[in-house]
N, C-alpha and C positions, 0 to 999 in steps of 0.2 A: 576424697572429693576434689582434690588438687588435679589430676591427670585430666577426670573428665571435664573440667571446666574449659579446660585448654584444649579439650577436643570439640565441644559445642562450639565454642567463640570462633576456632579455625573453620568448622563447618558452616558456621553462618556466614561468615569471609566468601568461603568456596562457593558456597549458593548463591550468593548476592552477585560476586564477580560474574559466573556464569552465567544470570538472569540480564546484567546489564551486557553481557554481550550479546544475546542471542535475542532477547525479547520478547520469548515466545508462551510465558507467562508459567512456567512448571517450576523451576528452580526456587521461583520466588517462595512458593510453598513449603519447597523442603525449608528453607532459610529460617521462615516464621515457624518450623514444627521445631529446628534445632532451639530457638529462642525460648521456646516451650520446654523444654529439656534441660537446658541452661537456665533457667528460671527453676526447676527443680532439684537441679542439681543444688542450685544455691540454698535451696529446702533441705537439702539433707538426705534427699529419697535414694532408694536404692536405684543399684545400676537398671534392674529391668523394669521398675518402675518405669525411668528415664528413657529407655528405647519403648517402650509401650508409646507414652505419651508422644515420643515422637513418629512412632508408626501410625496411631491414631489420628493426629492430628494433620501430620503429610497427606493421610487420605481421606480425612472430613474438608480439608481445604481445597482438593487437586479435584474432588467431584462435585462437591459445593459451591465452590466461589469461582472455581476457574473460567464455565462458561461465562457466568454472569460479568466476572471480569474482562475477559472477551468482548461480549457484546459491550461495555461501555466503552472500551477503548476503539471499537471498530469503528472507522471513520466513515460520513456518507462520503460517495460520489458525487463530486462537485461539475454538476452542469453547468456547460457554458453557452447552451443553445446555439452552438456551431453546427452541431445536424443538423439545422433546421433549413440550410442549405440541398441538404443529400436531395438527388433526386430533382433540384431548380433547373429553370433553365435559365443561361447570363451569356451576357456579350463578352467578349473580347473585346478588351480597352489598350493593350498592349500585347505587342505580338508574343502569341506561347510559342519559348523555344527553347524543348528541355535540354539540350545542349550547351546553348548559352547561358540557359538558367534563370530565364527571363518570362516576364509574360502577368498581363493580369487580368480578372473578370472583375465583371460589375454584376453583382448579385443580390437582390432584393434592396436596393439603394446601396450597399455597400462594397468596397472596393477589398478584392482577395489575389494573394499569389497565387498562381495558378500555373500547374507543368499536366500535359496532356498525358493519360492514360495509356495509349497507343505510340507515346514518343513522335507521332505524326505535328513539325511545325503550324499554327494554326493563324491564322492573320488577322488583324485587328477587323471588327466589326463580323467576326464569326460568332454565328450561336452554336453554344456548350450546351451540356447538361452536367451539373455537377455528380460524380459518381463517387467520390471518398475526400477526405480528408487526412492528411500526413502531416502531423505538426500545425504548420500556421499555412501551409498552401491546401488548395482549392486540386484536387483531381479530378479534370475532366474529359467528355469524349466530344467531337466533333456531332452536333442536334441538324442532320441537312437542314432539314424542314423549315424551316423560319417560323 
């Protein structure tokens, strides 16, 4: 009983260490079937007892619980209704000039960094269309038309 106790406790070690590095929610199961084993061990049971229980239970948890534990941990997409811009059209309130690294629109009342799409400088009291977003700047194209 002595050897294999020393071998579950090190396996639950090795599953746990692996699980916390990678995250990806498999390890953890072998971990909890080793604990299952190691808890039999402590019963007295024989050796394939103890790899039964731990084959069984690695794979009642890893097709059982895994997705469901997926799905809780999956985080939503946090909206920040910044596309709601795509597609606007806004003035230039500061001169766009990706170069410089300068430039800003006025877009649905609010004020955005803004570097032109085409790299073309654009001069303040130009109308945009907003075409993307990169971070916290506004990517737009030169809108002729007024």
């Amino acid at each position: 009983m002595g050897p294999m106790l020393i071998v579950w406790v090190c396996a639950i070690i090795v599953f746990v260490v692996i699980e916390a590095l990678t995250v990806q929610l498999v390890c953890i199961w072998f971990g909890a079937a080793a604990l299952v084993a190691l808890i039999a061990t402590l019963l007295g049971t024989p050796l394939w007892l103890q790899l039964t229980l731990f084959s069984v239970c690695a794979i009642v948890l890893l097709v059982f619980t895994r997705p469901m534990a997926r799905r809780l941990m999956k985080r939503p997409a946090t909206h920040t209704n910044a596309d709601r811009i795509l597609g606007m059209k806004a003035v230039v309130v500061i001169e766009i000039n990706n170069e410089a690294a300068e430039g800003q629109i006025r877009v649905m009342d609010q004020i955005w960094s803004a570097r032109s799409l085409g790299g073309e400088v654009l001069p303040e009291g130009s109308h945009v269309v907003v075409r993307s977003i990169e971070g916290v700047k506004a990517i737009v194209e030169s809108n002729r038309a007024p």
